[in-house]
N, C-alpha and C positions, 0 to 999 in steps of 0.2 A: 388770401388772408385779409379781416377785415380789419387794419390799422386803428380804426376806433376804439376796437377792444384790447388790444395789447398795453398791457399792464407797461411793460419794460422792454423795448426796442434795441435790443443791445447794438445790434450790428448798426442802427441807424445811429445811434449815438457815436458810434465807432465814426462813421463815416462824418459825421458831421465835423469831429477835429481827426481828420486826416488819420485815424488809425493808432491815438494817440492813448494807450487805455487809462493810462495814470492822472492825466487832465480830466478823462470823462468820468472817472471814480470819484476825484477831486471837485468837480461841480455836482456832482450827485450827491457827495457828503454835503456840500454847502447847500444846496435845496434842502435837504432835510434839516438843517439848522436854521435856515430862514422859513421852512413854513412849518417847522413845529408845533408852534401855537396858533396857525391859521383858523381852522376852526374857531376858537374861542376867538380869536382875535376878530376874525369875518362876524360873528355874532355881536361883539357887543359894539364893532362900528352900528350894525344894522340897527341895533336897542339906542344907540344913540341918534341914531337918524343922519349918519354921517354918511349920506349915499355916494357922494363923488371919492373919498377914501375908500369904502366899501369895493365900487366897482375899481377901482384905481388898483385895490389890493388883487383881485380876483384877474383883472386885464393882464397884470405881469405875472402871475400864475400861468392862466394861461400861453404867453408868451416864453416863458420858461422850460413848462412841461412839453411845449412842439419843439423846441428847439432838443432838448434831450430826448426825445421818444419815449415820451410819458406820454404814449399815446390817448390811454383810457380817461384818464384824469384831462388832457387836452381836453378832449371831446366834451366832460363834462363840466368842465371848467365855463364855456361858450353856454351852458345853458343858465349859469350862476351867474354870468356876468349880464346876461338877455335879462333875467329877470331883475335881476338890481338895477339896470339899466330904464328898462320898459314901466317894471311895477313896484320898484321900491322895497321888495321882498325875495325872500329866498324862495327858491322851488319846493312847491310840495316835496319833493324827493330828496331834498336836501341830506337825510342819512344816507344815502345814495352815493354823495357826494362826501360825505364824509367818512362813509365805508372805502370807499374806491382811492382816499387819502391815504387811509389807513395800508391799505392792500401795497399800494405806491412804495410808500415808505418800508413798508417790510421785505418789499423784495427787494431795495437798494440796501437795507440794513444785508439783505442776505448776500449780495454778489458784493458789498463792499468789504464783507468779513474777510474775503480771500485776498485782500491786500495787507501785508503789516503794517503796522499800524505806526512804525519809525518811519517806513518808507514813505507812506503815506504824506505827515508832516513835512518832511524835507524837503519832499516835490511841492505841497502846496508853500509853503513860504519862497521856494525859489520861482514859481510858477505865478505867485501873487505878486512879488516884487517885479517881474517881468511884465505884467501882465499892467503895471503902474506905471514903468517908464515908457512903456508903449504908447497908454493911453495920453500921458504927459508930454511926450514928443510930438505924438498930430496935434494935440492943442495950441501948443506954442507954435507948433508950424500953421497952425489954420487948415489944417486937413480937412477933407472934408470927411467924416465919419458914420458909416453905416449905422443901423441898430441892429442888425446880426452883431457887426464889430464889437460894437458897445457894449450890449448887451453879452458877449462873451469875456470882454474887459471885468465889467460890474458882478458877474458869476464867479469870477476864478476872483477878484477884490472881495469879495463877502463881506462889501457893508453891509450896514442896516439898511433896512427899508428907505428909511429917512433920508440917507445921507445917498444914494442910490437914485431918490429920486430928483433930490437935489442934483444932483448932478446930470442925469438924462437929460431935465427941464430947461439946464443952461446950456447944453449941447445940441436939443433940439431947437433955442432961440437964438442958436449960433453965439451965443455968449461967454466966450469960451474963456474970457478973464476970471469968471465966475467959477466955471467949471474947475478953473488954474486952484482958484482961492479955496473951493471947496475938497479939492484933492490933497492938497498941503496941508491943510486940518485936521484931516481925516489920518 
């Protein structure tokens, strides 16, 4: 089977938190809450000529959807970000890419229905406040920090973009006072 085309990877999603289904439901609601308005959002970076935010937004897109087995959207994500990258513009195919958002989105709308929607919450505010003092603890310890880690940290916190990458930025320059200041903000 060609993984590029797989809308929704469930089993891979599975395996990725250790078999944990309520955490992988829990990051797939929050995907769909932070790229809800991708689209629009991806366009009028573009009309503005914001190309480093543009590809910035599309990079953790991509980075998101591999890591969940949003395989199809992966795939076409790499050619949204080539082109922002390389020519300053979306791909011709661009409803392509916005159909295949669409498609994404609807099949997490659909396997997420099967969870209630009390349990749901409960797990994510216990699973966000865990997911805080984790990242909070290697900081102060000077851990050294994965971006799988992080990146599964920042999915289950469902900040904003902004404050998301504020904090990657100061983990990636090992800055980690910064990271301190920006989590206790938040």
């Amino acid at each position: 089977m060609d993984k590029s085309v797989t809308v929704l990877d469930f089993d891979f999603g599975m395996s990725q938190l250790s078999g944990n289904k309520t955490l992988l439901l829990t990051l797939l609601n929050k995907f769909l809450e932070e790229y809800r308005s991708l689209s629009d959002d991806l366009q009028q970076l573009m009309n503005d000529e914001d190309f480093d935010k543009a590809y910035s937004l599309v990079h953790t897109l991509k980075g998101v959807t591999g890591n969940l087995g949003l395989f199809a959207l992966h795939t076409k994500s790499k050619e949204v970000e080539t082109s922002i990258r390389g020519n300053k513009t979306l791909p011709d195919d661009y409803a392509a890419f916005e159909a295949l958002l669409a498609e994404t989105s609807a099949a997490i709308e659909a396997l997420s229905s099967e969870v209630p929607e009390q349990e749901s919450k409960t797990s994510n505010n216990a699973l966000a406040k865990q997911a805080r003092e984790q990242l909070m603890r290697a900081l102060k310890a000077n851990e050294f920090i994965s971006q799988s880690k992080l990146d599964e940290w920042m999915d289950t916190l469902g900040y904003s973009a902004e404050i998301r990458q504020s904090i990657e930025d100061a983990v990636d320059e090992l800055d980690y006072d910064e990271a301190i200041a920006t989590l206790e903000q938040s």
